[in-house]
C-alpha positions in Angstrom: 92.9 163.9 132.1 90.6 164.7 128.9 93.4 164.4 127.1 93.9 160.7 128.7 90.6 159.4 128.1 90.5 161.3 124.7 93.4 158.4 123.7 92.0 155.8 125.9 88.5 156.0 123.7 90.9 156.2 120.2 92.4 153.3 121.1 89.2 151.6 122.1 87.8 152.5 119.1 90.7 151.3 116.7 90.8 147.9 118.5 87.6 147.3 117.8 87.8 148.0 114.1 90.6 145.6 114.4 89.0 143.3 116.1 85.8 143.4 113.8 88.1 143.4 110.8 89.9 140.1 112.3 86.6 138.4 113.4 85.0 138.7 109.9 88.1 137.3 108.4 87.5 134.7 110.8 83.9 134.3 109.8 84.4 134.7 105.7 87.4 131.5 105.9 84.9 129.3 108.2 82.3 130.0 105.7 84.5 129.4 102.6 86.0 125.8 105.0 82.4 125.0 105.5 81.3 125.4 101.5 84.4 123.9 100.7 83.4 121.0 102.6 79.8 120.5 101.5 81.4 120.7 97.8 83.1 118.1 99.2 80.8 116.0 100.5 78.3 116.6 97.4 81.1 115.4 95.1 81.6 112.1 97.1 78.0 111.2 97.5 77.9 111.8 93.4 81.1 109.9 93.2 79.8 107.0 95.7 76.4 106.9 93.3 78.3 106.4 90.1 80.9 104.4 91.1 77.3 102.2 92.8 75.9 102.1 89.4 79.3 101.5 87.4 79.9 98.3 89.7 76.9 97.2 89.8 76.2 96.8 86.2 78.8 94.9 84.9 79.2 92.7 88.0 75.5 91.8 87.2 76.3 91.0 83.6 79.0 88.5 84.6 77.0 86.8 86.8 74.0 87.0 85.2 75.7 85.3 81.9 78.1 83.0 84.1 75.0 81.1 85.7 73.3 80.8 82.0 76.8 79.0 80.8 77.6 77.0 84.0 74.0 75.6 84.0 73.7 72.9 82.0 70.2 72.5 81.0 70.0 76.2 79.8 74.0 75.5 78.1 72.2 72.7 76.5 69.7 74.7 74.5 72.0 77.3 73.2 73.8 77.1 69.7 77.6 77.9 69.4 77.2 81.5 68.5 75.1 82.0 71.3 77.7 80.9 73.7 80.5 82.7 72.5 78.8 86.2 72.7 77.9 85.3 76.4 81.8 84.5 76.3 82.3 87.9 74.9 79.9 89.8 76.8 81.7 88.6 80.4 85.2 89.1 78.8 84.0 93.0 77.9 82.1 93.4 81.7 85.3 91.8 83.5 87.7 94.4 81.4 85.4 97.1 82.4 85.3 96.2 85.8 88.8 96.1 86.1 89.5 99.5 84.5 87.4 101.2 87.3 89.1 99.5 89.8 92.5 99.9 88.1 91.2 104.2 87.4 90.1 104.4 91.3 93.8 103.0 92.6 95.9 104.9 89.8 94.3 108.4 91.3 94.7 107.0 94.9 98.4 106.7 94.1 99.0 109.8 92.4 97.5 111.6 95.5 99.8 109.6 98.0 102.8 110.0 95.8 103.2 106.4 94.9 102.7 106.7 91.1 106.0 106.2 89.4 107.1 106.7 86.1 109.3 103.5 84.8 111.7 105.0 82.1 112.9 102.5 79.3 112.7 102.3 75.7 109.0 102.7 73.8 108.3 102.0 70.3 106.0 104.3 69.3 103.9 101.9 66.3 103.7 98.9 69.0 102.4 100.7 71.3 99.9 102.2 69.1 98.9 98.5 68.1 98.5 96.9 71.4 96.5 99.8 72.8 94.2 98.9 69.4 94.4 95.0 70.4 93.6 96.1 73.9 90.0 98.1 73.3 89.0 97.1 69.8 87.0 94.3 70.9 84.8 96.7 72.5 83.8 98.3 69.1 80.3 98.0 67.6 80.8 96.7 64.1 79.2 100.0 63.0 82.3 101.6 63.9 85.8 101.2 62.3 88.7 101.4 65.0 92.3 101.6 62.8 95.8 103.0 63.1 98.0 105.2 60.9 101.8 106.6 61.5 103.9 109.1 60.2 106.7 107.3 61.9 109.4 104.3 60.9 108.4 101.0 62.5 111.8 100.8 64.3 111.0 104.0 66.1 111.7 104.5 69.8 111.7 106.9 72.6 112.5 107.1 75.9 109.7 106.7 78.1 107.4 104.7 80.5 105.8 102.2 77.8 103.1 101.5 80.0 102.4 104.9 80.9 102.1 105.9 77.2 99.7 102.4 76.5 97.6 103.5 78.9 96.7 107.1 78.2 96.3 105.7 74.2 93.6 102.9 75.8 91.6 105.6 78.2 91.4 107.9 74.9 90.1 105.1 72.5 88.3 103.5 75.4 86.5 107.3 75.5 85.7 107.2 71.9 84.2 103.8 72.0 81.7 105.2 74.5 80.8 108.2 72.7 80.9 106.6 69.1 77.9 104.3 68.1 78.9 104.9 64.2 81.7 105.8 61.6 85.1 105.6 62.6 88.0 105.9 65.4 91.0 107.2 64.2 94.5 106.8 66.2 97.5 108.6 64.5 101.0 109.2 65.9 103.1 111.7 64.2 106.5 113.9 64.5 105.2 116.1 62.7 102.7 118.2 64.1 104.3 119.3 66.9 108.2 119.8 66.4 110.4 118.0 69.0 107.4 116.0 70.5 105.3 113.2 69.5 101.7 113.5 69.0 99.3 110.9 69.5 95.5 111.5 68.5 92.0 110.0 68.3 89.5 111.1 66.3 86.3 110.3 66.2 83.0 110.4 64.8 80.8 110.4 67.9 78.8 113.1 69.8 81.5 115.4 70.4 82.5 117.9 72.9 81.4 121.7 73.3 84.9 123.8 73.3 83.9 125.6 76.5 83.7 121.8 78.3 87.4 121.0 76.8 89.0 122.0 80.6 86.0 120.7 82.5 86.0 116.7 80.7 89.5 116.4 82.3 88.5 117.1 85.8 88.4 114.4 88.1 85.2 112.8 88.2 83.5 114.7 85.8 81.6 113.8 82.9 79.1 115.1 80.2 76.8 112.6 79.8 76.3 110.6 83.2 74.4 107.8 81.5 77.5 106.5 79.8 79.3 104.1 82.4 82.9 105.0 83.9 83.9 106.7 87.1 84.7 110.2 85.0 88.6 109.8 86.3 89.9 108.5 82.7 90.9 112.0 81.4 92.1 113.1 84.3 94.1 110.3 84.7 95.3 111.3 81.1 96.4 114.9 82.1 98.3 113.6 85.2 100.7 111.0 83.5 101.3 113.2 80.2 102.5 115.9 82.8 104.7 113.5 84.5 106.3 112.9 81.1 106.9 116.1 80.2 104.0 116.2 77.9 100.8 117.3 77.5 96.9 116.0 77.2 94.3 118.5 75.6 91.2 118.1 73.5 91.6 119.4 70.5 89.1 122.2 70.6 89.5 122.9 66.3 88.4 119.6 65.3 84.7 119.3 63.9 82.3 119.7 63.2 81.1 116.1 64.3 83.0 114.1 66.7 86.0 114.8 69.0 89.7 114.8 69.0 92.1 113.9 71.7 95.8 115.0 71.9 98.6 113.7 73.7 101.7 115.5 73.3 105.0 113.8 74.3 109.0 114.6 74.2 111.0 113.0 72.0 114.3 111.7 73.0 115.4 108.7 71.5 
């Protein structure tokens, strides 16, 4: 009988170990679910703010310069200049508008599954030159926004031409923020990194710490939070030079002033 309960009170005793063991397993995953969820929620109420802020102020740029141009008394005492950098001013705000909107929808489809990757053939130089066309507008005249090539004009490879445009634009769309004067530099070369293209740009703005070079391409994340943009550009970069076999780094080497911005890409022709 002493024997019996002996057992009886060793089993008791290792189910309860067991059972504590279990329970605070229990209790450490709801506590990680539950900071994982305020994490959560902090980063959407940030995200909510910005994306408040980015709206806002270029909505209330084209409006504010659209009722000066559409009224005719106040259109009356402008000169010619003046009404073509209102004209500008809306074109820039629209263009901005619409690259948050187009940034919010390309992550929304990447984390559905419904971002595709469109293969044809992409000339490397003309790409370079529209995504120049595209963003150089933008520029202050203190700053110099130019091309150069290690490649043939005729050169093509396969790829999504689109896809490629667009990391090229968020890059030099990224300088432009960050660059008030001296120069952006976009190169493309087949040289630098054997059996892959490399598209850079350089720049002579404010720069990025090397510790930060992971952190700029998370999504929503950005150094300096008075700059405008949703902080989903880079990150939108990593995503679509992964899909294409490639890769999208900051160059962490480059200094000392200003930043550099790689995009590594396969070459098959």
């Amino acid at each position: 009988m002493g024997d019996t309960l002996h057992l009886i009170f060793i089993g008791l005793f290792i189910f309860l170990i067991v059972a504590v063991a279990v329970l605070a397993v229990v209790c450490y995953k709801l506590k990680a679910k539950c900071e994982q969820y305020k994490q959560g929620i902090a980063v959407q109420k940030v995200f909510l703010q910005n994306m408040s802020h980015d709206i806002r102020t270029p909505m209330n740029a084209i409006c504010g310069f659209s009722q000066i141009l559409c009224n005719s008394q106040i259109r009356s005492l402008l000169s010619e200049e003046e009404i073509a950098e209102y004209g500008v001013v809306i074109q820039s705000n629209t263009d901005m508008l619409s690259t948050l909107v187009d940034d919010i929808l390309d992550i929304s489809d990447m984390e559905s599954g419904k971002y595709r990757i469109n293969y044809a053939q992409c000339n490397a130089n003309d790409t370079c030159r529209k995504a120049i066309s595209t963003v150089k507008f933008r520029c202050p005249d203190s700053v110099k926004m130019y091309m150069t090539t290690d490649l043939p004009d005729d050169f093509s490879f396969r790829s999504d031409p689109k896809r490629v445009e667009q990391v090229i634009i968020n890059y030099l769309t990224n300088a432009v923020k960050h660059t008030n004067e001296g120069e952006i530099h976009l190169h493309v070369s087949d040289k630098e990194n054997p059996g892959m293209l490399t598209f850079s740009v350089a720049d002579t703005g404010e720069g990025v710490p090397a510790d930060k070079a992971e952190f700029i391409f998370g999504r929503f994340e950005k150094l300096n939070t008075i700059k405008g943009g949703t902080g989903l550009g880079l990150a939108i970069c990593r995503n679509i030079a992964g899909q294409l076999g490639g890769e999208a780094k900051l160059d962490t080497t480059y200094g000392p002033k200003g930043a550099r911005f790689i995009f590594t890409h396969p070459v098959e022709k």
